[in-house]
N, C-alpha and C positions, 0 to 999 in steps of 0.2 A: 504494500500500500504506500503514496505516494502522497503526504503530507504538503499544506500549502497555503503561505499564512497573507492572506487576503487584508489589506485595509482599503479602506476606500481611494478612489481615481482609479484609471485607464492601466497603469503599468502592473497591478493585481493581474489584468487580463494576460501580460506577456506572461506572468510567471506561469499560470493555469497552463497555457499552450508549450511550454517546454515541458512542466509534469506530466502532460500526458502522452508525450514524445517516450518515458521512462516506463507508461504501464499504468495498468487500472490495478485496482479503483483507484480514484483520486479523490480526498476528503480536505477539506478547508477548516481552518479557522476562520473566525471574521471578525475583526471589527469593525465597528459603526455602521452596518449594513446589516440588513435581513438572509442574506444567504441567500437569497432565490437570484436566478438567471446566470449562476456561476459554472452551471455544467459538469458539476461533481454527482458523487453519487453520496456523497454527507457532510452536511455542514452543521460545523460547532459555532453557534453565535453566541459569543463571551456578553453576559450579562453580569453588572456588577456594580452597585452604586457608587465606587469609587473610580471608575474607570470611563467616568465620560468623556474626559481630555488626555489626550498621549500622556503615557507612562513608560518610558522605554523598559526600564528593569521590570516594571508589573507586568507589563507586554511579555518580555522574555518568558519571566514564569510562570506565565498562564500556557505558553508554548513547550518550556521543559511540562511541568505536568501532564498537557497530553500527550506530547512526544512517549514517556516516561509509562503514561497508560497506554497509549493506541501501538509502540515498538514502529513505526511506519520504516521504509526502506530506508525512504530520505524524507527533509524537507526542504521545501525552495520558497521563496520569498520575491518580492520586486527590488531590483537593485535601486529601491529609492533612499533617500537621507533616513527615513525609518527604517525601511529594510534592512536595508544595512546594519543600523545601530540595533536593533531587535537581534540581526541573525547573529552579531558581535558577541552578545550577550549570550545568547543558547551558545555558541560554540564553547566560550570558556564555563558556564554551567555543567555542560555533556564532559566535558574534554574531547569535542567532536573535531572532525577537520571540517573547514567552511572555503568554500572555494567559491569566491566572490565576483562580480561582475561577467557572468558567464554568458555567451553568445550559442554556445552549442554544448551539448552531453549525448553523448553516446555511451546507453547504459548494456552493464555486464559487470565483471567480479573481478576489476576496479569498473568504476566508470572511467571515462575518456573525455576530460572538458576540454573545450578549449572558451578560453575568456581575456578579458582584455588587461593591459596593462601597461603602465605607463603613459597613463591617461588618456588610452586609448591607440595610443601608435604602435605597440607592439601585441600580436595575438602568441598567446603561451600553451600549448597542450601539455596539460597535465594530466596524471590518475590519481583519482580519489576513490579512496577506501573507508571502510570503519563499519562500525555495527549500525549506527545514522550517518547519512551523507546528509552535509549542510550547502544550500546551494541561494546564490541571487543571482537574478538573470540582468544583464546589464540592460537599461532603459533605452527601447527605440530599436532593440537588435533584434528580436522574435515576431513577428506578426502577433496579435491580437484574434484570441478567436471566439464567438461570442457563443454561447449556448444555442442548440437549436430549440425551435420553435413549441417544439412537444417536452423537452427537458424538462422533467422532473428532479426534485433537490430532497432529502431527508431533513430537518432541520432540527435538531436539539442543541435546548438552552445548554448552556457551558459557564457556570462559576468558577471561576478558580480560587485557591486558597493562596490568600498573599498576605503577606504581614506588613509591619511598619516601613520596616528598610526598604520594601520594591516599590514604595510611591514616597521615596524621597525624592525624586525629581519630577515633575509633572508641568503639563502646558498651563499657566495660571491665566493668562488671557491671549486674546485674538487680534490682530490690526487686520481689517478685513480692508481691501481698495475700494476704490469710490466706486457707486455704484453705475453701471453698464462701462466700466473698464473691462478688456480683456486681458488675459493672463499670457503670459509668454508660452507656461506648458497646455494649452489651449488653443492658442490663435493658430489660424492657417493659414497668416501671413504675419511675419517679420519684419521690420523696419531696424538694422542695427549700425547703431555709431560707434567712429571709431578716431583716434586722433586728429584725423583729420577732417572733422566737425568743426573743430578749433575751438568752440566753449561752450558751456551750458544752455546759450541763447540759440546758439547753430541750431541748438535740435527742434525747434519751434517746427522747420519745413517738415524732419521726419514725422512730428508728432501729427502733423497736417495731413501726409501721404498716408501714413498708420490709418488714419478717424479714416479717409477716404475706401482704403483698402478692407476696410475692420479688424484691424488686425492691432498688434502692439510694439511698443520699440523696446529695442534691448541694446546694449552697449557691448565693448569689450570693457576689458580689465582696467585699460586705465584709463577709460572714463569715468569708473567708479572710485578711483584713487585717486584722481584729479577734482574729482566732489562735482562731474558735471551731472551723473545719475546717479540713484540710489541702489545699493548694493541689489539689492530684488532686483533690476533690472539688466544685471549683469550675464551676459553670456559665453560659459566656457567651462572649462576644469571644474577651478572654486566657484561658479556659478549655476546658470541655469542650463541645462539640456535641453533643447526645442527638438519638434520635429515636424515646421511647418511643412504644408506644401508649395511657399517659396519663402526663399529669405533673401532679402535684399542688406545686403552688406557696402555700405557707405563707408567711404572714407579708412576703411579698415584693412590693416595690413596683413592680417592672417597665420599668425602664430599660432603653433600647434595648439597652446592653450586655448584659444578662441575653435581652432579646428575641431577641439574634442566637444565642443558645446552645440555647433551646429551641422557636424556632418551628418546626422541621420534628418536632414531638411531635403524633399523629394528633389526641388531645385533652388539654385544659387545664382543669385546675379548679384556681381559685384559692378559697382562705381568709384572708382578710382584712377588717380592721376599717373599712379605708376605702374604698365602695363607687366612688370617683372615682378609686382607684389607675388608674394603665397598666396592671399586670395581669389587672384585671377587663377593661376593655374587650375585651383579648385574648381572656380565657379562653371557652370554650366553656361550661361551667360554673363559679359563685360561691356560696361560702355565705360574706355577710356576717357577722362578728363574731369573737368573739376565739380563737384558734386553740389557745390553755391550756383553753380549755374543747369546745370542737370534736372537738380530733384523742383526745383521751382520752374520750370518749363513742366516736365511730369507731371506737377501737382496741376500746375494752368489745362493741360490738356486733355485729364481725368475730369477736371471741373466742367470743362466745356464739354 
């Protein structure tokens, strides 16, 4: 049996579809969701009056627990900032191996991953072993596959037993964006600056082209280090991961770091002045030259 710890958004769905690449049944955990439309054949929905906001270690130990009852082969998880820190936590709980950011498993007795690393520019095949195989699937690498129409779900309540110490750390509150903002891990269009914006004002056009497109804008790294956008709006490594269906990249030069944030975007058109950037090679499409004069003709011609 194939263990699979589901929290709410889209990247729960890549981990389902590599679980069941390993073998039936597949049984989920869940948080903040009802269980149903997940395409298993049993979900555990963790009820618990102390766990209505992220808990990472209470998260963990509602996970060893079942693990600990159900024996499953493996578990896999979404390689999201939770995922992650949830599966961190069960590996050193278990003394499991966790073989993180994975693109592909080929199961058998090791499994055969291969996943990514070094922020994505290098792929590693490794084997994993153990009495539980601990797995995240990197975000934007698996197709998404949504239950069919007729699926049925088993669903039992799931309490776990936690003590003081697992809700020492907890989300105490929310800053939620203004409302009919779009989200970077959401929008099916991108808008992103990059040095060569030149300041916080330059982005007025993107913000323009963005509302036009509906989509949202994102930055590189040192736009967020120069204080021109706020770190949520950063795209890359230490950032956000997008996977529009375009991403239009301004003014930006294309370092690996910013690479690992939006290579999984169906397509790429950059704008910029220097046809030798890293960017261009990437992009799918390029309009060479200066992006003060580019994106405000664009924006005039989408108006009209």
């Amino acid at each position: 049996m194939i263990l699979v710890l589901v929290e709410p958004g889209e990247l729960s769905f890549e981990a389902l579809a590599l679980a069941r690449r390993l073998g039936e049944p597949v049984e989920a955990l869940v948080f903040g969701a009802d269980g149903a439309g997940l395409g298993v054949s049993k979900a555990y929905v963790v009820e618990h009056e102390r766990l209505d906001a992220y808990a990472p270690e209470a998260w963990a130990a509602a996970l060893v627990e079942l693990v600990e009852r159900l024996q499953p082969e493996a578990v896999v998880a979404a390689g999201s900032d939770r995922g992650q820190e949830v599966m961190a936590h069960v590996a050193a709980r278990l003394d499991a191996p966790l073989a993180a950011n994975c693109v592909d498993v080929q199961p058998g007795n090791p499994y055969v991953v291969t996943r990514q690393r070094w922020g994505g520019s290098l792929l590693e095949e490794a084997r994993l072993s153990g009495a539980v195989k601990l797995l995240t699937v990197a975000p934007h690498t698996i197709a998404a596959e949504a239950a069919g129409d007729g699926a049925t779900v088993t669903v039992e309540p799931f309490t776990p037993s936690l003590g003081e110490d697992d809700l020492r750390v907890r989300v105490a509150r929310r800053e939620e964006p203004e409302a009919g903002t779009v989200s970077l891990a959401e929008a099916r269009v991108v808008v992103g600056g990059g040095r060569g914006v030149g300041s916080a004002e330059g982005f007025a056009v993107l913000e323009e082209l963005a509302q036009l497109l509906g989509g949202a804008v994102g930055g590189s790294r040192v736009v967020t280090n120069l204080g021109w956008r706020p770190h949520h709006d950063q795209v890359g490594q230490t950032g956000a991961r997008i996977a529009p269906d375009l991403y239009i990249a301004c003014g930006i030069s294309g370092a690996i770091q910013h690479i690992v944030g939006c290579k999984a975007a169906k397509r790429i058109l950059a704008i910029n002045s220097d046809r030798n950037a890293p960017i261009v090679a990437r992009a799918d499409y390029a309009v060479i030259g200066d992006l003060h004069e580019i994106l405000p003709a664009l924006v005039a011609e989408l108006r009209r």
